[in-house]
C-alpha positions as CSV (number, residue, x, y, z in Angstrom):
1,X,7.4,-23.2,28.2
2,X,6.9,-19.6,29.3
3,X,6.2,-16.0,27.6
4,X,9.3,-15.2,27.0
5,X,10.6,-18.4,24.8
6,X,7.6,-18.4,23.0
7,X,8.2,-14.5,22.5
8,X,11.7,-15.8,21.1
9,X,10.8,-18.4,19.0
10,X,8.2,-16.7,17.5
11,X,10.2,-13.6,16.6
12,X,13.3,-16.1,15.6
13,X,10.6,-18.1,13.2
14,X,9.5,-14.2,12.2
15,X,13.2,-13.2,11.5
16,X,14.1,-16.0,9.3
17,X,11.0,-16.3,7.0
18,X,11.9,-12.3,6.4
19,X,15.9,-14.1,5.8
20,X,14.4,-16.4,3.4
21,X,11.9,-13.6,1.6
22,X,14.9,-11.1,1.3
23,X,16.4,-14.0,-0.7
24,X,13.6,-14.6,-2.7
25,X,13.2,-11.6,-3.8
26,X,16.6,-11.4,-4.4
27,X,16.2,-14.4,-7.0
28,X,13.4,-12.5,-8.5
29,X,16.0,-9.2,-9.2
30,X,18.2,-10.9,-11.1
31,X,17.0,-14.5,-12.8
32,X,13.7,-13.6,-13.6
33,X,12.9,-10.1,-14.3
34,X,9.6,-10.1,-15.7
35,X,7.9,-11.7,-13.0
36,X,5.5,-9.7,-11.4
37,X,7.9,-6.6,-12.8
38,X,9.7,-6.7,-9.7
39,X,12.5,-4.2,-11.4
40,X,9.7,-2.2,-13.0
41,X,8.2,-1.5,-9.4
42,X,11.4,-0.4,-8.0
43,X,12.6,1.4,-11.0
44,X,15.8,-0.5,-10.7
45,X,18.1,-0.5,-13.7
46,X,20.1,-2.8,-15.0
47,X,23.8,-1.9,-13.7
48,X,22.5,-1.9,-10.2
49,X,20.9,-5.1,-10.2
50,X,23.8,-6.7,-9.0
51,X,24.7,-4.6,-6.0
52,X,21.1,-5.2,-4.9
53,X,21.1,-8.8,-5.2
54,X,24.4,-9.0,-3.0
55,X,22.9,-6.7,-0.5
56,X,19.4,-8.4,-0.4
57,X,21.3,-12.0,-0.3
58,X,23.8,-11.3,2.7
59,X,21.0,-9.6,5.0
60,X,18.9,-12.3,3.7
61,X,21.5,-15.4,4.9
62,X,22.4,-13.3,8.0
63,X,18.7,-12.4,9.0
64,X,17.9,-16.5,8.3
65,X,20.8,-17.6,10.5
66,X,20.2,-15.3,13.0
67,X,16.5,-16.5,13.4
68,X,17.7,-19.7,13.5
69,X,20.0,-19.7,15.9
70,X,17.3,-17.6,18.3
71,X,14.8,-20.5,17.7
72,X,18.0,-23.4,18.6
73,X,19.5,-21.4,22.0
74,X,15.6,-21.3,23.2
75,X,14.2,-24.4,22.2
76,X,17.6,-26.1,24.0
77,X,17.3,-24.2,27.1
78,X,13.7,-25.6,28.0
């Protein structure tokens, strides 16, 4: 295994933890708002909650696919 695969499959390992966190806190907008007043610390109201949960989940599945995908096309090439 050289530099640059392990360079890969760290940043695709990287890429989807920040997939799966974008999703998280995407959960946290909208199902639970008092914990740790995630939509007081934004200073998000309630008619945009929604728009920010969309946007949060699709980078969020994209962003987790995407490091997945990184991780399979080097781990198969070794």
């Amino acid at each position: 295994m050289g530099a640059q695969s392990i360079l890969a499959t760290f940043i695709g390992i990287f890429q989807s933890l920040l997939g799966v966190s974008a999703i998280v806190v995407a959960y946290l907008l909208y199902y639970s708002p008092d914990f740790l007043g995630v939509r007081t610390i934004f200073n998000l109201r309630e008619v945009h909650i929604a728009f920010f949960m969309m946007v949060l989940f699709v980078t969020g599945f994209f962003a987790t696919i995407s490091g997945l995908l990184l991780v399979h096309e080097w781990s198969s090439r070794s």
